[in-house]
C-alpha positions, 0 to 999 in steps of 0.5 A: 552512519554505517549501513547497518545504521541506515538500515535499521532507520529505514526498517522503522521507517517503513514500519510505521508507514506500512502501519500508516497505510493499514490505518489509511485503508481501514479510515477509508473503507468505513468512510466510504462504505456507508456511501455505497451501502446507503447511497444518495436518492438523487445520486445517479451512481448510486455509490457505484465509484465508492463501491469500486474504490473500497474493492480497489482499498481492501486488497490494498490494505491486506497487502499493506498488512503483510508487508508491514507483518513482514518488517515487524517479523524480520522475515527475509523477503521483509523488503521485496514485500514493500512491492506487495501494495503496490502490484495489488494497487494497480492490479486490482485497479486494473480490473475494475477502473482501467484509467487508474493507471494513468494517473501522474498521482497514482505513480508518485505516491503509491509506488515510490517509497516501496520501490525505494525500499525495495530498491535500497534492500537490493544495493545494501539490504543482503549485507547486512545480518539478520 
């Protein structure tokens, strides 16, 4: 497989979890917004932590949107925008959850498959045409 090869694969592949994300996000959100618009009488938060996580998921899901709008358009920043979600994730989590960042979870699952992408662009991704 040529470079332009693997690049065309890891474009659609990152595509589809960005999509995937999107949809994640959204699942969530109108899971967990009923929570803290309706919450539980004898719940002593009183959907405090649902309404701190979708604050958290919405900008999220944003940021996910624009990557993926970024790899459906071929734009040229299409793979520095895979950092997008995550500098949003833990930027926002920053402001209102502050042990967010000390999760081992948080690291490995967020911010690994951006930071490939974005990292695979930076040794093969200026190589290839547009």
């Amino acid at each position: 497989m040529t470079i332009d090869g693997f690049l065309r694969f890891a474009e659609g592949a990152v595509k589809w979890i960005d999509l995937a994300a999107v949809a994640l996000g959204l699942v969530l959100c109108a899971y967990l917004s009923p929570a803290f618009l309706w919450p539980d009488a004898g719940h002593r938060h009183g959907g405090a932590y649902q309404l701190l996580f979708v604050l958290i998921v919405i900008p999220t899901t944003v940021s996910a949107f624009l990557a993926w709008l970024g790899m459906c358009r071929r734009a040229a920043w299409r793979w520095w925008a895979q950092l997008l979600p995550v500098a949003v994730f833990f930027g926002v989590g920053r402001l209102f959850y502050t042990s967010l960042g000390d999760s081992a979870w948080a690291y490995s699952f967020v911010a690994g498959l951006p930071l490939i992408a974005a990292c695979a662009y930076g040794f093969f991704g200026r190589r290839s045409s547009r």
